[in-house]
Rosetta silent file (secondary structure, phi, psi, omega in degrees, C-alpha in Angstrom):
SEQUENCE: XXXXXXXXXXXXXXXXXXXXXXXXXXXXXXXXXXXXXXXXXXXXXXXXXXXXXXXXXXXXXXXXXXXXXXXXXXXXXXXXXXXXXXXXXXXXXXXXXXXXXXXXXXXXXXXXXXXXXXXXXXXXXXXXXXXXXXXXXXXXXXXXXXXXXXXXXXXXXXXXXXXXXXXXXXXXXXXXXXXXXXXXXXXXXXXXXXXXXXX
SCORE:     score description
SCORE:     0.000 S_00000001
   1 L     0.000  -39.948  177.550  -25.946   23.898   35.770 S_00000001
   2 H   -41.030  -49.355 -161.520  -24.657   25.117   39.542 S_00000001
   3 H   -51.660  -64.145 -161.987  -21.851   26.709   37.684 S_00000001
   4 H   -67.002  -17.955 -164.280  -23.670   28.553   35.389 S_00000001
   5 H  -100.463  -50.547 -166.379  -26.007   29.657   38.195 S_00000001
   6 H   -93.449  -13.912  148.151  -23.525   30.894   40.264 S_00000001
   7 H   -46.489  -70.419 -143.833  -21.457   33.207   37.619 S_00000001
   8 H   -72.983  -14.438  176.946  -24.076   34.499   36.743 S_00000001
   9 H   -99.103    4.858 -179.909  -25.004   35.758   40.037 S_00000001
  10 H   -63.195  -54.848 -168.902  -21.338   36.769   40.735 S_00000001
  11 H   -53.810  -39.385 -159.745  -21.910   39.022   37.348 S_00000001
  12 L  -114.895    7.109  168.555  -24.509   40.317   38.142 S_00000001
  13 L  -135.199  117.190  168.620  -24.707   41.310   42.005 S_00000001
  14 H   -30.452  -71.165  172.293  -21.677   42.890   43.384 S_00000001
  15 H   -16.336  -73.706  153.393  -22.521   41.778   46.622 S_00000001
  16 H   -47.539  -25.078  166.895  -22.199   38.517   46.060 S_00000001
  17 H   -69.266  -80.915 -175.843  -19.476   38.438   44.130 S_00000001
  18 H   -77.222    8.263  151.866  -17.452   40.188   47.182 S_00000001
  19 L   -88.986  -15.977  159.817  -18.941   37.951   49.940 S_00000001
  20 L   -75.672  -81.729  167.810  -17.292   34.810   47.752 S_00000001
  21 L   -43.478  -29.160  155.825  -14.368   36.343   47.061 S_00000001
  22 L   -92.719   30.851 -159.278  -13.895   37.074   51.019 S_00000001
  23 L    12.771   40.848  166.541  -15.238   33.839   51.859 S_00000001
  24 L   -85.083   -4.934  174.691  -17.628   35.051   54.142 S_00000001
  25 E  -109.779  143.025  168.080  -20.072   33.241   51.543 S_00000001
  26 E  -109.390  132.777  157.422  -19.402   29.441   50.418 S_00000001
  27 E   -95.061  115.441 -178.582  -20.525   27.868   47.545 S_00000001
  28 E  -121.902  137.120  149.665  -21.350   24.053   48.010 S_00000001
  29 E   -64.495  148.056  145.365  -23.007   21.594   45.648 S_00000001
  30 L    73.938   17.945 -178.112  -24.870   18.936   46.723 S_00000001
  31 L   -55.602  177.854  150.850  -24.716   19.341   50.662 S_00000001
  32 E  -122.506  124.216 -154.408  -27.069   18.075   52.970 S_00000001
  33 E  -110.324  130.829 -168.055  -28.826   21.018   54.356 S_00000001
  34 E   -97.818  148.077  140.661  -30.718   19.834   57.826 S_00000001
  35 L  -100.681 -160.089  171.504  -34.173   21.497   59.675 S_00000001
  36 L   -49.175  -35.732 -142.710  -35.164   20.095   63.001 S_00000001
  37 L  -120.149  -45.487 -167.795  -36.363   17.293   61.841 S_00000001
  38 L  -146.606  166.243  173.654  -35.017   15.767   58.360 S_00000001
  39 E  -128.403  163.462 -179.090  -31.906   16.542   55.538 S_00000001
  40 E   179.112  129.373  177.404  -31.975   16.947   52.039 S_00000001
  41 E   -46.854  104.209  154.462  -29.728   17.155   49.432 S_00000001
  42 L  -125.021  178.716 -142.652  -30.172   20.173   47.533 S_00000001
  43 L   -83.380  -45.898 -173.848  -28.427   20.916   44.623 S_00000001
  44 E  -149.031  114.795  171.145  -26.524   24.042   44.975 S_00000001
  45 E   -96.092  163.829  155.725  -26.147   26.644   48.461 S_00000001
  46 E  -131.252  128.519  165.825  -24.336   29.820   49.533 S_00000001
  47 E  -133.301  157.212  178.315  -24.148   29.722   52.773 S_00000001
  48 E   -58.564  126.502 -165.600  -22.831   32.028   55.330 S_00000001
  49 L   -61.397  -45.360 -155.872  -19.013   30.774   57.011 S_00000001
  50 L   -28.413  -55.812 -160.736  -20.077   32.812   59.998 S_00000001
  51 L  -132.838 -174.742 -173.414  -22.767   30.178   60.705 S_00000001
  52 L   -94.114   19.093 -155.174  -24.160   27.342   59.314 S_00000001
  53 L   -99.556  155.483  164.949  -27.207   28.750   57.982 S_00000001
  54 E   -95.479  126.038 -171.945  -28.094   29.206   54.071 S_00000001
  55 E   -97.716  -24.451 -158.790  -28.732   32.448   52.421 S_00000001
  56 E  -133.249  125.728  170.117  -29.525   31.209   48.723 S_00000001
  57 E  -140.942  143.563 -142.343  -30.262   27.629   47.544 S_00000001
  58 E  -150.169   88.793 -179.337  -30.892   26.593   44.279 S_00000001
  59 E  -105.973  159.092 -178.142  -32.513   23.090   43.130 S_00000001
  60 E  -123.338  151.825 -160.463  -32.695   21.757   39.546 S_00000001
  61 E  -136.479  172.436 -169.515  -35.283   19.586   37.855 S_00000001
  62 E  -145.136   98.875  178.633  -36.081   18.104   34.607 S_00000001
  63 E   -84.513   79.008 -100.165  -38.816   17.223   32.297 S_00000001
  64 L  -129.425  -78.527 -127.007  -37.660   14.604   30.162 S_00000001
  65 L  -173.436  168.095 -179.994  -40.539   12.939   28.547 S_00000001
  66 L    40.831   22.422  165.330  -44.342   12.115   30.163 S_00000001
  67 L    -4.290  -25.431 -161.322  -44.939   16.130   30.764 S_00000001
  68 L   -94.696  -79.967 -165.142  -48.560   15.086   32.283 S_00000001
  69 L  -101.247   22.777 -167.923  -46.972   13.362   35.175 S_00000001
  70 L  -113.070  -23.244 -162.594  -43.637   14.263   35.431 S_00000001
  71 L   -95.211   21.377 -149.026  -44.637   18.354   35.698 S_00000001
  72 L  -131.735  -41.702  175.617  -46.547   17.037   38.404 S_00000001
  73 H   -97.546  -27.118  177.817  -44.206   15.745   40.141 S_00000001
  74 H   -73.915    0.328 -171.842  -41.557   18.549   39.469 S_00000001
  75 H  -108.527  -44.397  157.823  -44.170   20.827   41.160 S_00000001
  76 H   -35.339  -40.007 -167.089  -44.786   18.489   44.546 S_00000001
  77 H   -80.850  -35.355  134.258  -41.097   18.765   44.109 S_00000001
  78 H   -18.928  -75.988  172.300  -40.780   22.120   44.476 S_00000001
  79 H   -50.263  -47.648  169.126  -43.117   22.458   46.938 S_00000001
  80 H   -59.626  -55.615  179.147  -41.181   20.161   49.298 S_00000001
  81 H   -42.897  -58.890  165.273  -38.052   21.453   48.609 S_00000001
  82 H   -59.976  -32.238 -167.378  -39.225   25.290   49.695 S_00000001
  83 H   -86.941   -7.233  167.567  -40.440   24.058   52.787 S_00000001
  84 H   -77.516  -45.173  178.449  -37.511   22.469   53.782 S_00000001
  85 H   -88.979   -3.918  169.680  -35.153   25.530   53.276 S_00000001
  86 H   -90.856  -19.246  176.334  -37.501   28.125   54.485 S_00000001
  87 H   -56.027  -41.968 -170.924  -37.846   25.261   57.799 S_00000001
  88 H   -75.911  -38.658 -170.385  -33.957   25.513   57.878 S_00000001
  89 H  -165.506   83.475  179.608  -34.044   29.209   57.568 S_00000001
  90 L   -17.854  -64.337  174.574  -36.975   31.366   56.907 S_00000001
  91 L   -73.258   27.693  139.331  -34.947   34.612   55.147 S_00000001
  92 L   -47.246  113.545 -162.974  -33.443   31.571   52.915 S_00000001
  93 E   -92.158  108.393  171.843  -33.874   32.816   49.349 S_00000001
  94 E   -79.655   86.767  177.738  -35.183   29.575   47.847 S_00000001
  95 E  -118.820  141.674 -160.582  -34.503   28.994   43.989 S_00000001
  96 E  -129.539  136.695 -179.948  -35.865   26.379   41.371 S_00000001
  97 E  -118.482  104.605 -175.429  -34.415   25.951   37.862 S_00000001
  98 E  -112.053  149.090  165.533  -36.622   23.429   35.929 S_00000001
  99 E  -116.133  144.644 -167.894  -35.589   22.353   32.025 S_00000001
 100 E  -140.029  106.767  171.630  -38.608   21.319   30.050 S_00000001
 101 E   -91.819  116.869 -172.922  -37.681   19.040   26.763 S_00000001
 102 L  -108.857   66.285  170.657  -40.123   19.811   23.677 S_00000001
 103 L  -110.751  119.509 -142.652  -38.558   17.001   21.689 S_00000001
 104 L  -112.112  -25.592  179.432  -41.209   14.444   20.704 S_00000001
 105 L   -98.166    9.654  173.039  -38.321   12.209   19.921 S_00000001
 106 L   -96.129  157.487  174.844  -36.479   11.413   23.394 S_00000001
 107 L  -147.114  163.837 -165.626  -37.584    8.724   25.107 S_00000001
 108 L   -61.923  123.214  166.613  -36.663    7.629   28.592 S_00000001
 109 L  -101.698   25.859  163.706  -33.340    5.511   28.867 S_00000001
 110 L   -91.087  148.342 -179.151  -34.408    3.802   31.981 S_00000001
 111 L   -70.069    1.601  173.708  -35.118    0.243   31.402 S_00000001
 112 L   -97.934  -28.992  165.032  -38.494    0.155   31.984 S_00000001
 113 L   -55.287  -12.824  164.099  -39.512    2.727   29.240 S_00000001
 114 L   -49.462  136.777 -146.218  -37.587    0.684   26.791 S_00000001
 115 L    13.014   62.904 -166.412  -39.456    0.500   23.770 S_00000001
 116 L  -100.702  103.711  174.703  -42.461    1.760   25.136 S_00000001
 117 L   -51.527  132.923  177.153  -45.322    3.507   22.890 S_00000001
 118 L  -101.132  130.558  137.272  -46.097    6.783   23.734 S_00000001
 119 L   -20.774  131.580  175.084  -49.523    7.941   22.666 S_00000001
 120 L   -61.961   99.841  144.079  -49.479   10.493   19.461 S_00000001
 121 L  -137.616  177.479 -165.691  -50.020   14.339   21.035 S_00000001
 122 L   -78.411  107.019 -171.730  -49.735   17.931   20.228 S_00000001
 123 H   -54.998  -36.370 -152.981  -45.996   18.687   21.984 S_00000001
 124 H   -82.125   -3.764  155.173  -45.972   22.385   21.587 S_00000001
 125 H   -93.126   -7.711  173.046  -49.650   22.362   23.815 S_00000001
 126 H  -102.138  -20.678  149.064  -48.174   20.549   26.043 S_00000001
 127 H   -91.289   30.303  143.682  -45.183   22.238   27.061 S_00000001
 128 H   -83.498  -56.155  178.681  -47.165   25.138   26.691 S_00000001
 129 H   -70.920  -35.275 -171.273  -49.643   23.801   29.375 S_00000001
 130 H   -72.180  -55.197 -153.318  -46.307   22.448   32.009 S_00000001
 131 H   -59.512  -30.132  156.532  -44.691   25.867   31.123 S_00000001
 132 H   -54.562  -31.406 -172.305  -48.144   27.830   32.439 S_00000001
 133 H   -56.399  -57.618 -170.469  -47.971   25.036   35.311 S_00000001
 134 H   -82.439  -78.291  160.653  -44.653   26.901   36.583 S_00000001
 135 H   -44.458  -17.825  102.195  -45.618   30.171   35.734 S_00000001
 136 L     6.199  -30.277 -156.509  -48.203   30.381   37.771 S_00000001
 137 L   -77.673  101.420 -174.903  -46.090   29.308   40.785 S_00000001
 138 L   -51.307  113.955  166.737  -46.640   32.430   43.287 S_00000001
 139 L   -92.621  161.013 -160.372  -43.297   33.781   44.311 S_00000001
 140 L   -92.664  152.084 -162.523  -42.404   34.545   47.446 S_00000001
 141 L  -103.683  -37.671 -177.950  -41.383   38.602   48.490 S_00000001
 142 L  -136.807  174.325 -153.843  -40.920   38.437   51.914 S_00000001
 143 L   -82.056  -40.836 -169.874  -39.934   35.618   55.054 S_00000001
 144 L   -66.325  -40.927  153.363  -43.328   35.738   56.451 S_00000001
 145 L     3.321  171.453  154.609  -44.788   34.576   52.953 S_00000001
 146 L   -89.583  154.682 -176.135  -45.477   30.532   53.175 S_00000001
 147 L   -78.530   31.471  161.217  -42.555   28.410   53.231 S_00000001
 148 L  -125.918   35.622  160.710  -43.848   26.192   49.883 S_00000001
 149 L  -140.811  169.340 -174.215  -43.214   28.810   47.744 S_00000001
 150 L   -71.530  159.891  176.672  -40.011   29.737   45.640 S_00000001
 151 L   -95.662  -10.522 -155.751  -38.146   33.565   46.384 S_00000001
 152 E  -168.041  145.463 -177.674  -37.457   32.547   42.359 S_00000001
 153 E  -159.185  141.725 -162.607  -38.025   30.038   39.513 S_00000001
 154 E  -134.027  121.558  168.163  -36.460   30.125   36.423 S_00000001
 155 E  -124.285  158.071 -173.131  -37.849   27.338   33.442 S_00000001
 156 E  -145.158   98.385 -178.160  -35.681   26.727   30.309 S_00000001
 157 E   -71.291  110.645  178.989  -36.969   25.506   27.220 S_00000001
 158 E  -132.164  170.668 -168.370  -34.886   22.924   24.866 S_00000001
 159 E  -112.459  139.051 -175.214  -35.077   20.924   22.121 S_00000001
 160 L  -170.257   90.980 -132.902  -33.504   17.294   22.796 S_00000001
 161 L  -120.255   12.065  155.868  -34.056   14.248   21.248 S_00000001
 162 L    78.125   19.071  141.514  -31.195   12.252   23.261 S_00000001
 163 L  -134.618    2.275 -174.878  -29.027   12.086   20.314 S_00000001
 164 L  -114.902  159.664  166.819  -27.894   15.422   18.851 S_00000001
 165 L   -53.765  121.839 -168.816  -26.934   18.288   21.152 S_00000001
 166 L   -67.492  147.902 -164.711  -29.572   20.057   22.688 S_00000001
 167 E  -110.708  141.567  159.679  -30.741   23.630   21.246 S_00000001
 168 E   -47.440  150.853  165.283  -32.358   26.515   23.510 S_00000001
 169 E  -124.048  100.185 -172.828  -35.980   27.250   23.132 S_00000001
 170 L  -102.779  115.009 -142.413  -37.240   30.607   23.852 S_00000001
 171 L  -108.639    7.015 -167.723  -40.392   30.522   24.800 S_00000001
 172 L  -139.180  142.939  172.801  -41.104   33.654   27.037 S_00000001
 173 L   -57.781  165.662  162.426  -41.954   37.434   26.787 S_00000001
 174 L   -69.855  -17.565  170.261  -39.747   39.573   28.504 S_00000001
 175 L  -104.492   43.302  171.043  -41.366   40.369   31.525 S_00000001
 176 L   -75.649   91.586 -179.343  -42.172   36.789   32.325 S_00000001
 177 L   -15.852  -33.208 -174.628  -41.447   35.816   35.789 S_00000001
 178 L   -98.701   10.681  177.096  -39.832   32.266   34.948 S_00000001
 179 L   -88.574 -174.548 -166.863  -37.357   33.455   32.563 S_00000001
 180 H   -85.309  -12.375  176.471  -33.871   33.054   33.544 S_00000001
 181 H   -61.319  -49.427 -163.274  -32.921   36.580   33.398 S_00000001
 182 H   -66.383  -39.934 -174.042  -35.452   37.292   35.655 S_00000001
 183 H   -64.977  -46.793  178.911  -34.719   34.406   38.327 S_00000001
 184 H   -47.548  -58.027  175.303  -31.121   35.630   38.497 S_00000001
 185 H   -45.401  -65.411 -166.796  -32.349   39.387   39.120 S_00000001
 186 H   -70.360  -10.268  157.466  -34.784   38.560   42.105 S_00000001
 187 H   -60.080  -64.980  163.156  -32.022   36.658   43.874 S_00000001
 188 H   -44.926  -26.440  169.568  -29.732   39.249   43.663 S_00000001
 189 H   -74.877  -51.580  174.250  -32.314   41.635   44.558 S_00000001
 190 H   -67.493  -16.460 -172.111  -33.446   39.786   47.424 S_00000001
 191 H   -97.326  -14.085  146.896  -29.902   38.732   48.712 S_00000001
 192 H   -68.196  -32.449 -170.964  -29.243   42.626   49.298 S_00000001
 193 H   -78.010  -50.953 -170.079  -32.354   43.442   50.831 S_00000001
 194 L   -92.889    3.201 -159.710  -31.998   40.338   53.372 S_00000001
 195 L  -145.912   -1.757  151.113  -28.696   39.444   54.010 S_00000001
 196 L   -54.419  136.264  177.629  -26.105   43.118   52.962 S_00000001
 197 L   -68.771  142.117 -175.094  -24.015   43.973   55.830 S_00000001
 198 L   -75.523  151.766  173.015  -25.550   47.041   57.137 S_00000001
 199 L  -103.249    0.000    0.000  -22.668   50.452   56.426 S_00000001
């Protein structure tokens, strides 16, 4: 998913593109990005060579199966996550990409969900209700904002039943803040306004 995150933000902001390409920007998966206090793993950074600080970070999440307490936890998750990278570095543009599975037929390949009954419910109200959960999610415009919110959130709707390939779902008007078009734009938008070299 990193990959695909960061083409696309190559394509679509010059800037970024020619801060990579001089390697005054890095792209790293999976670092551990430090505050004062604690580290955490997040999933995908650009960070500046000059210094050690992060301009963009990008974690990814999942909703597999048990949507009631799993979107629940993807949101706590969230929540932690901004506050760590706005802790490391306030003008940190702080992005969350959650996939949401509306397949009624995967089930959990950990061994304690083996063969485990799921209660009979209506999927398409319920990834209707986590997908409102996440929409909802205020984003943040400027540094001063609170650190536990996202600069961007992106959700992505699939179909996936853990044995055929999974199919896209599209599930959002166009000017809906969580689609993915959109999460790409306000990065790019926001990574010129804070962090272009002044001319």
């Amino acid at each position: 998913m990193s990959e695909f995150v960061v083409a696309d933000l190559r394509q679509s902001c010059p800037d970024i593109d020619a801060a990579i390409q001089a390697g005054a920007l890095l792209v790293v998966q999976n670092p551990g990005v430090r505050t004062k206090t604690a580290e955490r793993s997040i999933d995908l950074v650009l960070t500046e060579k000059a210094v050690t600080l992060v301009c963009v970070s990008v974690e990814h999440k999942t909703i597999m199966a048990a949507h009631g307490k799993a979107r629940k936890n993807r949101y706590g998750d969230i929540i932690a996550y901004c506050n760590h990278m706005h802790n490391h570095r306030r003008e940190c543009i702080a992005g969350a990409v959650i996939v949401v599975n509306t397949s009624p037929l995967y089930e959990n390949p950990d061994v304690f969900a083996k063969g485990l009954v799921r209660p009979k419910f209506k999927m398409e109200k319920v990834v209707a209700d986590t997908i409102g959960i996440f929409s909802q999610i205020p984003l943040r415009e400027l540094p001063e904002e609170p650190n536990d919110q996202p600069e961007a959130l992106a959700v992505i709707v699939m179909n996936y039943d853990g044995l055929n390939p999974a199919t896209l779902v599209d599930y959002f008007p166009e000017d809906s803040q969580v689609r993915y078009e959109t999460f790409i734009g306000r990065i790019t938008r926001l990574f010129v306004e804070r962090f272009k070299p002044q001319r």
